[in-house]
N, C-alpha and C positions, 0 to 999 in steps of 0.2 A: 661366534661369528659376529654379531650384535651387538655383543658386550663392547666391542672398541666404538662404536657410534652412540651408545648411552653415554652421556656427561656424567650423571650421579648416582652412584650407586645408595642404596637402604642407608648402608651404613653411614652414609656421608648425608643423609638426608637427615637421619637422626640427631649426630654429632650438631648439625649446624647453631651456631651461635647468631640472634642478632642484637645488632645495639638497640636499645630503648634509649627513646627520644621522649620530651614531656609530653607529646600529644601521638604515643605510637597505639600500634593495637594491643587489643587483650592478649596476652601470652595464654592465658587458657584455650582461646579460641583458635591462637594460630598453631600452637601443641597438638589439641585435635585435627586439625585441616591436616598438620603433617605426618601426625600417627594412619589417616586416610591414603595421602599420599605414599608414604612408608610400605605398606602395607599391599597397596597397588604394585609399586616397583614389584616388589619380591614374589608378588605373583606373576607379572608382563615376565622377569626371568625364570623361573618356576618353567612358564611357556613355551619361552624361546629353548630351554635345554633343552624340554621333550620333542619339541617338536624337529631339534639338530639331529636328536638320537635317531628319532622317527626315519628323518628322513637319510641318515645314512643307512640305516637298516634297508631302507627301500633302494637305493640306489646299489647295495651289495647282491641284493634279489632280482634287480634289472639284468647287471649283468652275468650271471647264472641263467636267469633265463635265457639271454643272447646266446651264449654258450651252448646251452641247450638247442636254441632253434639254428646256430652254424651247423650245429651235429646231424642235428634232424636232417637239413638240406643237402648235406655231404652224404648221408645215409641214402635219400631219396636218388641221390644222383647215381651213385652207386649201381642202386637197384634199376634204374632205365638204361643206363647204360651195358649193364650185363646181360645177358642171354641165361634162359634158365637151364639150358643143353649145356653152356661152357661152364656150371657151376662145377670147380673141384674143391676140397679141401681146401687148400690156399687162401681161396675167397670164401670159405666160410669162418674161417680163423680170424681172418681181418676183418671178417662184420663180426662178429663174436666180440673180437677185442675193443672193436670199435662201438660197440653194445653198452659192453664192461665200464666204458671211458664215460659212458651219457649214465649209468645208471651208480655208476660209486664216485663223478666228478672228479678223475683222476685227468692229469695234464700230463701232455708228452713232454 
């Protein structure tokens, strides 16, 4: 997701060439600055993956939960709406089944 709003990648950081001019900087010194840099990158991405993974793990668990709590509410409705006299077979098969659906995550 990230990755297209970063300009430079590690590798492109390493690769990079500059001209030397008679009065440029140390090349040793700016070699380190960019092995620091370098280095930095590939951890910020390092980051940004776990933290993509994270968070779609989280949002597959959101909606499982939702799911769970329409079940719940359709359950509850069920049970105030019925009469414990009118209970026959019938309605205990479709709260049965309807049980079966919240606890093995089966879709109709």
């Amino acid at each position: 997701m990230y990755q297209n709003k970063i300009t430079l990648s590690p590798q492109e950081i390493l690769e990079k060439e500059f001209k030397i001019d008679t009065r440029g900087y140390r090349l040793k010194e700016v070699d380190q600055f960019l092995d620091i840099v370098i280095g930095d990158y590939e951890q910020f991405f390092n980051i940004i993956n776990h933290l993509e993974q994270e968070k779609s793990e989280l949002l597959k668990e959101i909606m499982n939960l939702k799911q769970e709590l329409r079940n719940a509410r359709m359950n509850v409705e069920i049970a105030k709406n019925q009469d414990m006299s009118d209970v026959n077979n019938v309605d205990i098969l479709k709260r049965l089944s309807q049980l079966e659906k919240m606890v093995y995550g089966k879709e109709e």
